[in-house]
KOLMIKOL-46313 format. One record per residue: x, y, z of N, C-alpha, C, CB in turn. Coordinates in steps of 0.05 Angstrom, whole numbers, plus 5000, padded with zeros to 4 digits. Glycine has a CB too. Example, Ala and Ser with C-alpha at 12.3 -4.5 7.8 and 13.67 -1.06 7.14 Angstrom:
KOLMIKOL-46313
526448865156524649105156526449345156522649115181 525749555142527349795143525850015157528249885114 
***
This chain:
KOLMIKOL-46313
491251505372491151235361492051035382492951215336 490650855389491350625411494550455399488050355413 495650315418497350285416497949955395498050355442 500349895388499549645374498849445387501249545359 496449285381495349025388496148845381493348975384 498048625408500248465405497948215393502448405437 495248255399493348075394491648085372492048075413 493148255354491448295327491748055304492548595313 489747915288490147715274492447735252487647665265 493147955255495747935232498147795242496848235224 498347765273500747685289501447405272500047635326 504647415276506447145266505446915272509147105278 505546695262504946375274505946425293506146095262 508746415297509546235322508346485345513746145323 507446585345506346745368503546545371505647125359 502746585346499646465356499746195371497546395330 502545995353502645815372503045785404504045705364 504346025402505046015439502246125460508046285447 501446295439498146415460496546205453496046755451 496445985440494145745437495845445448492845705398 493945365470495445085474496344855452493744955491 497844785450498044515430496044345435500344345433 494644235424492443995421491543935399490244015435 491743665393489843595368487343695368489443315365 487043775340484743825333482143645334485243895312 479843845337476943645348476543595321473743805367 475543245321474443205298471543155302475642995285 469843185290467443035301466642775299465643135294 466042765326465342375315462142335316466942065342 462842145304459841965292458241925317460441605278 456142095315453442055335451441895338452142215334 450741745351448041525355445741615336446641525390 444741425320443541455302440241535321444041185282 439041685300437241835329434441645311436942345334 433141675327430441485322428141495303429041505342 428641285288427341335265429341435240425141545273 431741465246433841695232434641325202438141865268 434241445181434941125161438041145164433841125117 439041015158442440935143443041225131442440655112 441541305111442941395089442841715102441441315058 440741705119440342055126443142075149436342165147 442941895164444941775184448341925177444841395179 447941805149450541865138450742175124451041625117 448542305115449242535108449642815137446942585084 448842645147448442855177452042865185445942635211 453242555186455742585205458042685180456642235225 457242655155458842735131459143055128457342605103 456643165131455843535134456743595152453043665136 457543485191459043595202461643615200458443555218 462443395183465643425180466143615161467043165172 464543635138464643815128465144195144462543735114 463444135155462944345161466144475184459844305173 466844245191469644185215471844315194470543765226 472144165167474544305154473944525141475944155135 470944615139471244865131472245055152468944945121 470944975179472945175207475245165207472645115237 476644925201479945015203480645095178482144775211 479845115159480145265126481345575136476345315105 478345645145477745945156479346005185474145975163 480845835200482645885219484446025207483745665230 486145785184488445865175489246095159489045695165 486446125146486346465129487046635148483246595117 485246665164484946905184487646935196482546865207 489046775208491346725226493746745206491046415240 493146675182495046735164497147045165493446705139 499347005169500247325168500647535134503647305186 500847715144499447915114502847885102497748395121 501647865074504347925053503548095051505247815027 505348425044504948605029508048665009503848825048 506248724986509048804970509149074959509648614944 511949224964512849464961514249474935514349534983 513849704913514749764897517749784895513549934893 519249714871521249774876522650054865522349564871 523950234884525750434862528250374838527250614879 528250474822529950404808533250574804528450384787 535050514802537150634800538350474779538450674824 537750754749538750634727542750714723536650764700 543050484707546350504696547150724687547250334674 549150834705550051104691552251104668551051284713 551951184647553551254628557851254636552151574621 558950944622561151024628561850954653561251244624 560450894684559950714700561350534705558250644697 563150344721564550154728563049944759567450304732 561949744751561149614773558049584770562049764798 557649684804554549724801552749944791553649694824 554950114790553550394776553350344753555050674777 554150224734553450004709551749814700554749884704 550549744734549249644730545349714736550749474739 542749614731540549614736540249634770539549384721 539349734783538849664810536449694818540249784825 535349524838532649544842532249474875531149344820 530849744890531449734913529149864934533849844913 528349864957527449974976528950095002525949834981 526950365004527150515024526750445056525750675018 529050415068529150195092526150245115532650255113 525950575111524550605120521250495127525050725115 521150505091517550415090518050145096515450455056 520050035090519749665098518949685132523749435093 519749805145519249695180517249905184522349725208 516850075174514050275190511749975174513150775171 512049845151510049655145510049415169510649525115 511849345167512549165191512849235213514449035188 512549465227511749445254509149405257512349645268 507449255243504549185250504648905247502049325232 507248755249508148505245506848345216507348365273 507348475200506948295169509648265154504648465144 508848105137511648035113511748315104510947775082 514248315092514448595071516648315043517349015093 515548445017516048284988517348594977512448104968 518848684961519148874940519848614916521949144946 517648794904516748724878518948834858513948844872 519648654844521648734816520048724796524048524808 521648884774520548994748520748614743522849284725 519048604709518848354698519848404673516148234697 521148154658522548234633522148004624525448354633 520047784611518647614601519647664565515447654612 521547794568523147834532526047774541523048234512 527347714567530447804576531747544559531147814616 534247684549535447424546537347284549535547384533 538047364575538947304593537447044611539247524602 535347144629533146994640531047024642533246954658 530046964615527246964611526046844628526546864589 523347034641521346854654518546814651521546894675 516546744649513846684653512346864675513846414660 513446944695512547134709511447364713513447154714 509347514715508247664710507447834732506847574698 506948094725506048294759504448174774504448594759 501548074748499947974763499947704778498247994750 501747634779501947354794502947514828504847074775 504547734829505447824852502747924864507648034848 500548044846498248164860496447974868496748354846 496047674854495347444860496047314885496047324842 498747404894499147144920499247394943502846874919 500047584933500547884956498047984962502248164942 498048124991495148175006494548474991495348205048 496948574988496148944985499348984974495049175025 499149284965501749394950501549684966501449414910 505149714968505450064975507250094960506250185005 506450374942507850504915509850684935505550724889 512050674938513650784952514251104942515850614951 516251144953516851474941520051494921517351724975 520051694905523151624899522651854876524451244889 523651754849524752054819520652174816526951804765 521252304807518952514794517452254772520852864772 515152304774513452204748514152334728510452224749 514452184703515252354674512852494665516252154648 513752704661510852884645509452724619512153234629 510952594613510552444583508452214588513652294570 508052164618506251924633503552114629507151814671 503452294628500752504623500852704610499652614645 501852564586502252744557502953024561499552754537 504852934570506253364566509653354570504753664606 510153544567513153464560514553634580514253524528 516553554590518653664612519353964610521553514610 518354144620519254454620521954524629517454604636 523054334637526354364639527454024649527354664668 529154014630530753764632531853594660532953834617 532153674682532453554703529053484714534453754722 526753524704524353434709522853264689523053624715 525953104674523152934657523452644669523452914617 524352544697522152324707523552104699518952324695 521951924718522851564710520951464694523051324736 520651444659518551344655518551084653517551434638 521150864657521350554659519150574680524650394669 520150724710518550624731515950714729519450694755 515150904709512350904711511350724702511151074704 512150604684510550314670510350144680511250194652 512550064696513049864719510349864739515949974738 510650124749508650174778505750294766510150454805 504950354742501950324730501450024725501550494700 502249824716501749614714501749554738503049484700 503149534757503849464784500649564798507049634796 499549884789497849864805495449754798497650074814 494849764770493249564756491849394764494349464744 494149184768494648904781493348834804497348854787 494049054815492748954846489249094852495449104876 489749364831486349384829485349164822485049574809 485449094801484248924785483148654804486248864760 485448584811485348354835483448414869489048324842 482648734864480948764891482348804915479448514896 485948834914486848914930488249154943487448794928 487849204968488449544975491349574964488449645014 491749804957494950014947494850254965494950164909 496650264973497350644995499650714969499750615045 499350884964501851064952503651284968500651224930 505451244964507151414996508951784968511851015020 508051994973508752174955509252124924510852274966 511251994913510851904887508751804882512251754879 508151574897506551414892503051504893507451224909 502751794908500351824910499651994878499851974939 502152124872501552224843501752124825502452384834 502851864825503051604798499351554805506151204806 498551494827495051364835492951654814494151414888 494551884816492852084804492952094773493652344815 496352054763496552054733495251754724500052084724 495351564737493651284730490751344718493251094758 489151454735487051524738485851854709487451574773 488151934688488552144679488952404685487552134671 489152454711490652714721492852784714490852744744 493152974727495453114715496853224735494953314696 500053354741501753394761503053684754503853134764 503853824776505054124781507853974769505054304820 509354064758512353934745513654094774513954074703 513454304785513854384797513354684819514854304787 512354554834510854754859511155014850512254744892 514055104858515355304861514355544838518055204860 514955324811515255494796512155554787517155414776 510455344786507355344773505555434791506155074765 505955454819504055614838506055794856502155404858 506555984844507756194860506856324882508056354847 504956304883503256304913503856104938500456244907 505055934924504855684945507955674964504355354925 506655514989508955525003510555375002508855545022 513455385016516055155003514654875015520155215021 514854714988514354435002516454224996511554304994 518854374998521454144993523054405000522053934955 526254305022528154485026530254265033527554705048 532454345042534554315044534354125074536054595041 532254055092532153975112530353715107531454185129 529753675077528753415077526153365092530653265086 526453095108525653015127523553235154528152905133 525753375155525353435182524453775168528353385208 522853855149520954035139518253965144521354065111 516754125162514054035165512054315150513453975201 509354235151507854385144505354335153508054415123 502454505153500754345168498154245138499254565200 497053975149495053975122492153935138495753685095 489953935126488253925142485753765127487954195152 484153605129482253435125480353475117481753325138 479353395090476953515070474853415090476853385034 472553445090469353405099469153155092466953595085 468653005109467752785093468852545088467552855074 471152615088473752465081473852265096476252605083 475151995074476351855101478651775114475551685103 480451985117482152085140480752225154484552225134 478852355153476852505172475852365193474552605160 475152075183473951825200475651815214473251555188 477851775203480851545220481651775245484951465190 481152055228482052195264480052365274484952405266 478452305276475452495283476052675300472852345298 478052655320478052945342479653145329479452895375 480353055300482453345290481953435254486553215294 481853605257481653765231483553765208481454025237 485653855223488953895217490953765232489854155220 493353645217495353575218498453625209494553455214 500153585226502553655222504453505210503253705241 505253445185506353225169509453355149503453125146 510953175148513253275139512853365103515753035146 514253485086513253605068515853515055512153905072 517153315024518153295012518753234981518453265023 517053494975515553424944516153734927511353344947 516953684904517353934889514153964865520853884870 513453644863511053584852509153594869511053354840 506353544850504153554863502053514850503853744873 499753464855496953414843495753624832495053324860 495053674804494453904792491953824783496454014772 491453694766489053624753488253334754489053704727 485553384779484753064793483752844769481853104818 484652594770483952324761480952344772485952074773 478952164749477052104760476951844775475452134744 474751904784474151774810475551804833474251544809 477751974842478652094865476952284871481152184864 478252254896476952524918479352624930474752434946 479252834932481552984955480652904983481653344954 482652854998482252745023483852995044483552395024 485353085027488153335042489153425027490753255059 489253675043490453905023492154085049487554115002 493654265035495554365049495154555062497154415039 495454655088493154785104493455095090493754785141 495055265077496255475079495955585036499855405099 496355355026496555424994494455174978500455394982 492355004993491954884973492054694959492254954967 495254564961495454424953494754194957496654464951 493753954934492653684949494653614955491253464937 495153424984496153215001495752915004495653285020 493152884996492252684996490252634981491852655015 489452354967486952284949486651974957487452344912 483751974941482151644948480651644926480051584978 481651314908479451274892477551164905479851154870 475551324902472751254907471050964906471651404890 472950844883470450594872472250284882469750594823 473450274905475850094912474850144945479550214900 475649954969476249924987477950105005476749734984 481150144996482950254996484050184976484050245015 484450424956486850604938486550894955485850654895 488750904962489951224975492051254975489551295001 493251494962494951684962495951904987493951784944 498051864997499352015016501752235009500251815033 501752475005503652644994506052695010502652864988 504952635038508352625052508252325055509052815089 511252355081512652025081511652015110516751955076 509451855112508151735139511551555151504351445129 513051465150514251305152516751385167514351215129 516951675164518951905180518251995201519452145168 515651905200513952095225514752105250511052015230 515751765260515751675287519151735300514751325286 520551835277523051935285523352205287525051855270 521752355277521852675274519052825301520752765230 519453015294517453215317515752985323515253545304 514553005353512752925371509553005370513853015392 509953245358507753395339506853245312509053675331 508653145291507852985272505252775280510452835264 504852785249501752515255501952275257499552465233 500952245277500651835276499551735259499151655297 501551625236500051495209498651225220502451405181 499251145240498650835241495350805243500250685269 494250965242490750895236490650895209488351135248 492650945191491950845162492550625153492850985145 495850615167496350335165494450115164497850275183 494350145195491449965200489649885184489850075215 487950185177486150125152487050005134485050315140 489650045121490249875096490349565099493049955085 492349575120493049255137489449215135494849265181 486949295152484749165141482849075122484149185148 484349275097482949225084484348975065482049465075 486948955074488748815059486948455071492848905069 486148365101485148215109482148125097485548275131 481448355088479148295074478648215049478048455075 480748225036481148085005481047805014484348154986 480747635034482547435030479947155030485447435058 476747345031475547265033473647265004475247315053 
***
């Protein structure tokens, strides 16, 4: 993957200001009336180029505009009995995904839940106003999807899930479909993209595919495994000289029964398991089962997510038209 382009249209204002000289802008002026040309044609001629002048700086300022993107928030509910903040609601992001987003120089927003009943501070505010002014959304990673999000019920009590946050982040992804704008889902988030869609999830690897190999240990992070790239696919596009890849593995869940309109994009080189999906009928909606976002601190061997980034970052530029 080439390296980042300090010259890519996503770059900050004040960069662009420094690589473009200061100068007033060209206006066009009024041209000698050409021969035979009446008054009135006269005037629609020098009126259509000005027109045409603020539509170019319209389309400057889009393009040059730098990308919002907004990241889901995790939730950390009040624990029982609690003093302080553990008493209290919390709503937060993983430091990580914020700067692997922003090292391609865009805004990063985390999006908060909405409570348009609070009564406390009621507001008018709605998800969809965040998917309205925001370029694209990343469903972060964090608790298990509740089985109850795809009608089935918890086979043991430490796996029945955040279902506040699933409501939160199905509306959340909703929103920004609906609105035409790309979503990456980072492990949680690629199996909330599958239960959205009516699929269904392994509650747990271990126990529901006994065949399969460990894909969560005690090393977190720094657990790899290899996955490798369906036919076709497009992660297949993004890395054409490779088949397979080496990606960190931190999931006890998994994709069991595909949502329509997905495709498997990756699966796990050794058991099978999906890694990755894409709804089909969207630009970018994709699902990622590891944390692209660990990559650049762990093995040298790991995958360079940043050709997805990219893709998302472009497809996020392309809404804006």
């Amino acid at each position: 993957m080439p390296e980042k382009n300090n010259s890519d249209d996503s770059a900050v204002p004040d960069r662009l200001s420094e690589a473009t000289p200061a100068s007033a802008p060209s206006v066009p002026q009024p041209q000698p009336a050409r021969k035979n040309e009446s008054p009135w044609t006269q005037t629609q001629r020098i009126i259509g180029a000005r027109l045409r002048a603020a539509s170019d700086r319209i389309l400057r300022r889009i393009t040059q505009r730098t990308l919002k993107i907004g990241v889901s928030a995790r939730i950390f509910h009040p624990e029982a009995g609690a003093k302080g903040l553990r008493s209290k609601t919390l709503q937060y992001l993983e430091e990580s995904i914020a700067q692997w987003v922003m090292s391609r120089d865009v805004l990063v927003f985390m999006i908060p839940t909405v409570n348009t009943n609070g009564i406390l501070h009621p507001s008018n505010i709605r998800l969809r106003d965040y998917a309205k002014h925001l370029d694209g959304l990343v469903l972060q990673g964090g608790a298990d999807v509740s089985p109850q999000t795809y009608s089935e019920v918890a086979t043991r009590p430490e796996w029945t899930g955040d279902r506040a946050r699933d409501m939160y982040e199905l509306e959340l992804l909703h929103e920004f479909i609906e609105a035409g704008k790309p979503v990456l889902g980072v492990c949680r988030g690629c199996q909330l993209i599958n239960v959205a869609f009516g699929g269904t999830l392994y509650q747990d690897i271990a126990s529901d595919v006994p065949t399969a190999i460990e894909h969560v240990n005690d090393l977190y992070d720094s657990h790899y495994h290899v996955i490798q790239f369906t036919q076709g696919s497009a992660l297949r596009n993004l890395f054409p000289s490779r088949q397979e890849a080496l990606v960190n593995s931190i999931h006890h869940q998994a994709v069991k029964d595909l949502g329509r309109d997905l495709v498997v994009e990756a699966v796990s080189g050794k058991d099978n398991i999906v890694e990755a999906v894409r709804y089909k009928k969207a630009r970018f909606v994709m699902g990622l089962q590891w944390h692209p976002e660990f990559h650049r601190g762990g093995s040298a061997q790991l995958l360079d997510c940043t050709p997805i980034l990219d893709d998302f970052l472009a497809a996020a530029r392309e809404t804006r038209f």
